[in-house]
C-alpha positions in Angstrom: -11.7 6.4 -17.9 -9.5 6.5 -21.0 -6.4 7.6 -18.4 -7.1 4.6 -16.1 -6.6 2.2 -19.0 -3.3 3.6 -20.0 -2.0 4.1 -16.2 -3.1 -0.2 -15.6 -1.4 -0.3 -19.4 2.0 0.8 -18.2 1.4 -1.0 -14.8 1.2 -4.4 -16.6 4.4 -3.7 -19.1 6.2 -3.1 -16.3 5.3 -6.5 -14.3 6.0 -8.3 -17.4 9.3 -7.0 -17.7 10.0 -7.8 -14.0 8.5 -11.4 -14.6 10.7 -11.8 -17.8 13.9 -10.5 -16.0 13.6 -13.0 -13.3 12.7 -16.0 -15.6 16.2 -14.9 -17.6 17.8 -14.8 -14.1 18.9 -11.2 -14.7 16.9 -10.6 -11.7 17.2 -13.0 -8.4 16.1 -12.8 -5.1 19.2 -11.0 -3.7 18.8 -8.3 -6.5 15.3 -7.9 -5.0 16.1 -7.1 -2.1 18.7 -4.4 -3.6 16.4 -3.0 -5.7 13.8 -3.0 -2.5 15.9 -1.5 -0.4 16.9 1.2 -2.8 13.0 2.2 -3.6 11.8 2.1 0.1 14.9 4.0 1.0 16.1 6.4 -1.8 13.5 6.5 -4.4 9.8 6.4 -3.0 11.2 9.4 -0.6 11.9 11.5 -3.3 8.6 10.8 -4.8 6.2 11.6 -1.6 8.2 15.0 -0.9 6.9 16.4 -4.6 3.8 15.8 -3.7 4.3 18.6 -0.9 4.6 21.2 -4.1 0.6 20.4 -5.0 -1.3 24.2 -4.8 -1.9 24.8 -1.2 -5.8 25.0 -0.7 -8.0 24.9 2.2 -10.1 21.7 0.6 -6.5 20.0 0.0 -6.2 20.2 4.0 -9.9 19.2 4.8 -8.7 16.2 2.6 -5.9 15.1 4.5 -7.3 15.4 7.5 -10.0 13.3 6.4 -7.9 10.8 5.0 -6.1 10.7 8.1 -9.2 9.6 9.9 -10.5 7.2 7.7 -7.0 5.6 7.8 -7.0 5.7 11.4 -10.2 4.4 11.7 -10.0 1.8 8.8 -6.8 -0.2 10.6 -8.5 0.1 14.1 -11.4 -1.4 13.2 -10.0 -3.7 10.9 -7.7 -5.4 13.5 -10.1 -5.8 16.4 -12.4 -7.3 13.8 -10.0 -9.6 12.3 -8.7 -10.8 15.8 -12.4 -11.5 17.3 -13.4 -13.4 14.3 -10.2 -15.5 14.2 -10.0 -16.2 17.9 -11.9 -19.5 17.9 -10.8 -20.3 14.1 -8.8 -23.9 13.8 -5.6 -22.7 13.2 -2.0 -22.3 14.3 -1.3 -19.1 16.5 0.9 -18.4 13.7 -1.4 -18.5 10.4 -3.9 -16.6 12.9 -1.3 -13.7 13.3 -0.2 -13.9 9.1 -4.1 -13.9 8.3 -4.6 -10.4 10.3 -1.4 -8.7 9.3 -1.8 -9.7 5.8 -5.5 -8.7 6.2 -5.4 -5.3 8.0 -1.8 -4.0 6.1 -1.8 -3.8 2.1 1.0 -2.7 -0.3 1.0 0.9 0.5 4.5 1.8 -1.2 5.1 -0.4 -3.8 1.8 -0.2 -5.5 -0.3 2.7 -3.6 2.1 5.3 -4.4 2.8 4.9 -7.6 -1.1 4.3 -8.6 -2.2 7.0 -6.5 0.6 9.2 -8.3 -0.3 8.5 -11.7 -4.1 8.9 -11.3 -4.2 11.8 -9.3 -1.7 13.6 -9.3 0.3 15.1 -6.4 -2.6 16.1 -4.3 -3.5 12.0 -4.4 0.4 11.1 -3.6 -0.2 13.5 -0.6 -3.0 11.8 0.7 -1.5 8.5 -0.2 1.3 10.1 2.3 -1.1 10.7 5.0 -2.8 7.4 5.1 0.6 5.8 5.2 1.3 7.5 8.3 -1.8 5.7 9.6 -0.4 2.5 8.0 3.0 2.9 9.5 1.6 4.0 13.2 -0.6 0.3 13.4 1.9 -1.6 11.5 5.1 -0.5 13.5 3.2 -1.0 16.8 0.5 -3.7 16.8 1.7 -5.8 13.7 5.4 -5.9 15.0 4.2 -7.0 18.7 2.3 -9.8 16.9 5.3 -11.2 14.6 7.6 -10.8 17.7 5.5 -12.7 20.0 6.8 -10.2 22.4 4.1 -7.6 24.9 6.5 -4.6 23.6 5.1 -2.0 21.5 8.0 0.0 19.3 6.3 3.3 18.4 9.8 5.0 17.8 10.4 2.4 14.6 8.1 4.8 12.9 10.4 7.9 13.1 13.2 5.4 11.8 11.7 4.4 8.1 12.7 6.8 5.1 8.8 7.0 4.0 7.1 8.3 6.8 10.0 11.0 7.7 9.4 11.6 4.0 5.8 11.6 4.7 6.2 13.7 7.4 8.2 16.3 5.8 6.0 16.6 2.9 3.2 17.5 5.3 4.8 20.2 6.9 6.3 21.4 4.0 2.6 21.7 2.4 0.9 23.2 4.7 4.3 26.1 5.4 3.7 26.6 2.1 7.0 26.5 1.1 7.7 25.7 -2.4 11.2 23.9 -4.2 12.8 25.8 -6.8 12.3 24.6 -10.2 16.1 23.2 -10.4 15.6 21.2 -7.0 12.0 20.1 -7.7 13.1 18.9 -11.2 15.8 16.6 -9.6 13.5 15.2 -7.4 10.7 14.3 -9.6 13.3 13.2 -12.1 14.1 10.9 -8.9 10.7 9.9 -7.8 9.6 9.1 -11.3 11.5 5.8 -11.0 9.2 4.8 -8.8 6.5 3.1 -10.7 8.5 1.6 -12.9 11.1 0.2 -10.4 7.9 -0.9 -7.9 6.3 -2.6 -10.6 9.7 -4.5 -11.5 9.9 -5.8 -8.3 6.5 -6.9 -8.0 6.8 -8.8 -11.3 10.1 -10.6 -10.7 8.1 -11.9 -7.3 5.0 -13.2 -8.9 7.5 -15.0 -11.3 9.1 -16.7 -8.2 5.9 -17.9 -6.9 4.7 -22.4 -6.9 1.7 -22.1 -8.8 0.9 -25.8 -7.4 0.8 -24.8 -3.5 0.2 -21.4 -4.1 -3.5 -21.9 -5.8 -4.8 -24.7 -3.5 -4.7 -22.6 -0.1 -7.7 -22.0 0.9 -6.7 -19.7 3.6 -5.0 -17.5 1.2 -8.4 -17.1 -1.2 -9.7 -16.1 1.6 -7.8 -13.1 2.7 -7.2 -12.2 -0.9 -11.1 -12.3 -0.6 -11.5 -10.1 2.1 -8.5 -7.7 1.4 -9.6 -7.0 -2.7 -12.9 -7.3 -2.7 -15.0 -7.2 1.4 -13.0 -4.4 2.9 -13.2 -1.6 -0.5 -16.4 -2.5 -0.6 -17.0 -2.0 3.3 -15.2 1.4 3.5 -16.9 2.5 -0.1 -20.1 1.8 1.4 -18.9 4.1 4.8 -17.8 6.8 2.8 -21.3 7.2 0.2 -22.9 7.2 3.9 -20.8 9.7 5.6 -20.2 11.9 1.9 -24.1 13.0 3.1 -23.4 14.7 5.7 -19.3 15.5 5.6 -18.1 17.2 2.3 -15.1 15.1 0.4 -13.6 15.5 -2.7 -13.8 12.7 -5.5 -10.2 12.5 -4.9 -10.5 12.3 -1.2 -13.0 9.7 -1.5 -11.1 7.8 -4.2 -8.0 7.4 -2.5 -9.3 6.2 0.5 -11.2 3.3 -1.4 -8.0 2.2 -4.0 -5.9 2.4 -0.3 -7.8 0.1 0.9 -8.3 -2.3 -2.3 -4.5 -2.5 -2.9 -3.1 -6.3 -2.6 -1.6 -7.2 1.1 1.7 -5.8 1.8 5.3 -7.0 1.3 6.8 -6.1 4.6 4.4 -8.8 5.9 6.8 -11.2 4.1 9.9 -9.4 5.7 8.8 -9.5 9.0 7.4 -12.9 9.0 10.7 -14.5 7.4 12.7 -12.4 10.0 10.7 -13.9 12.9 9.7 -17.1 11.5 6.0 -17.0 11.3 4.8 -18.7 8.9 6.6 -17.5 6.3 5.5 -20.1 3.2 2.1 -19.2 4.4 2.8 -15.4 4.4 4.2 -15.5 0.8 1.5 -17.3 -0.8 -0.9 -14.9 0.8 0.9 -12.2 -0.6 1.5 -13.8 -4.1 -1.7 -14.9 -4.8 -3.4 -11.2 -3.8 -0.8 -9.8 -6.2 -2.4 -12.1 -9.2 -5.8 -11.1 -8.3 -4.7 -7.3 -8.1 -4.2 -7.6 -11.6 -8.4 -7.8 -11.8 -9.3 -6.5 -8.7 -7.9 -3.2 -8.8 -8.5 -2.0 -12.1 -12.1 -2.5 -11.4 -11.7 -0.5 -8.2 -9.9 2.7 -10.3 -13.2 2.4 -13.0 -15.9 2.2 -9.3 -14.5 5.4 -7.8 -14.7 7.5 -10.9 -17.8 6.0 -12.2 -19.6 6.4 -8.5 -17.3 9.1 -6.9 
C-alpha cells in the first residue's frame, strides 16, 4: 500500500509542476500540443515495447488474453448501453454523442500507462497494451463515425497510430520470446521513462487552463465524471469477483482491468471533437472536470484492487 502512496506522490508533483509552468506561461497551449504529439508519437512507444521484455510465462498469456476480452467486452457493452439510455434524453445530438465517447473512452495513454507502469511493472504495461488495442479498435471505428457524423467506419486508422503498432509489436515480440540486448533495452527504457513525468506535465498545464466558473456548474459533466470514476469500476469490479470463481486471474490481471476502467475520460475526445466541431466547450469541461476528480477517485481505486484483489 506503502508503494501506491509514493507512485500517487510523484503523480501529483508532477501535475503541480505542469499547473505551475502554464500559470508562468512557460507552458501554452501550442507547447501542449508539442509536447502531446511528442509522447503519443515518440515517447509512450518506447515505453509499451519494454514491456514486451517481462518473463515469458504461460499465466502472463492467460492474462492478456483475458484482458483482451474484458476490454472487448467492457467498450461493447458500454456503448450500446450508453446510446439506449441517451436516446430519449433532452439534449442536442451533439452533447448526446460527447456524453458516450467521453463515457465509453478514458485516458488510456497519458495516465493508464504510466500508472499501470509504475504499479505493476512491465507485465501490467503489457496488459495496459492489450486493452488499448481494444480501446483503439472501438474508438477508431465507432467513436470516429460518431464525431464525423458520417456512416463510414475507418478500421485502418488503427494500424496508422504509433501506440497500437507499438502495442502490437510488443505482443508479438512477447510471446516470440525474443528478448533486447541490454544496450538496446537500456535506451529504450531510458526513453520510455519520460513518460510519466512528461504525461503528467501535460495533464497539469490543462487543468490549469480550465474556467472553474462554467466548468463546476455543468451538470452533465458531474454526471459522466460520475459514471466514468466511480459506476463503471465499480460495474466491471463487481463482473470480475463474479467471473474470478469460476476463471482463474491474477491480481494483476484483475487489477488492471478495474484502474483501466476507473481512469478519467480521455483527451483524444477533445481532439476529435474540436477537429469536427462537436461540442467542443462541452467536451473539455467533461474532460477537465474528470481529471480533478481523478485526483480522488483513482487513488482510492489503486488501494480497492490490492485491498480486495
Amino acid at each position: 500500500m506503502i508503494q501506491v502512496y509514493i507512485v500517487f506522490f510523484k503523480i501529483f508533483i508532477f501535475l503541480a509542476l505542469g499547473f505551475v509552468l502554464n500559470k508562468t506561461k512557460v507552458i501554452d497551449s501550442t507547447a501542449e500540443k508539442a509536447l502531446s504529439k511528442i509522447l503519443l508519437t515518440a515517447v509512450l512507444p518506447f515505453m509499451i515495447l519494454m514491456s514486451s521484455q517481462h518473463t515469458y510465462s504461460n499465466e502472463a498469456v492467460n492474462g492478456m488474453v483475458i484482458c483482451a476480452a474484458f476490454g472487448i467486452g467492457y467498450y461493447a457493452l458500454t456503448l450500446i448501453i450508453m446510446s439506449l439510455s441517451l436516446k430519449r434524453a433532452k439534449i442536442t445530438a451533439d452533447e448526446r454523442r460527447i456524453m458516450i465517447t467521453c463515457t465509453a473512452f478514458a485516458n488510456t495513454g497519458f495516465v493508464g500507462f504510466p500508472l499501470m507502469e509504475a504499479l505493476f511493472g512491465n507485465y501490467g504495461l503489457l496488459l495496459a497494451a492489450v486493452y488499448n488495442l481494444c480501446y483503439n479498435l472501438f474508438f477508431y471505428t465507432y467513436a470516429v463515425y460518431l464525431f464525423s457524423r458520417k456512416p463510414k467506419f475507418r478500421l485502418l486508422e488503427i494500424f496508422k497510430n504509433p501506440v497500437s503498432i507499438a502495442s502490437i509489436l510488443a505482443i508479438v515480440l512477447f510471446i516470440i520470446p525474443w528478448r533486447m540486448p541490454s544496450f538496446i533495452a537500456e535506451a529504450f527504457k531510458l526513453i520510455g521513462d519520460m513518460t510519466v513525468p512528461m504525461s503528467m506535465m501535460v495533464m497539469g498545464s490543462m487543468l490549469a487552463s480550465v474556467k472553474i466558473k462554467k466548468l463546476v456548474t455543468d451538470k452533465k459533466a458531474y454526471i459522466v465524471s460520475a459514471l466514468r470514476l466511480v459506476i463503471l469500476p465499480v460495474a466491471v469490479m463487481g463482473v470480475i469477483m463474479a467471473v474470478s470463481f469460476f476463471l482463474p486471474m491474477s491480481p494483476e490481471t484483475k487489477s488492471v482491468i478495474v484502474l483501466m476502467c476507473a481512469l478519467p475520460c480521455g483527451s483524444m475526445n477533445v481532439i476529435y471533437s474540436e477537429n469536427h466541431d462537436v461540442a467542443p466547450h462541452f467536451c473539455a469541461r467533461t474532460v477537465s472536470l474528470s481529471m480533478v476528480f481523478m485526483l480522488v477517485t483513482l487513488m482510492f481505486w489503486a488501494w480497492a484492487v490490492q485491498a480486495v484483489f
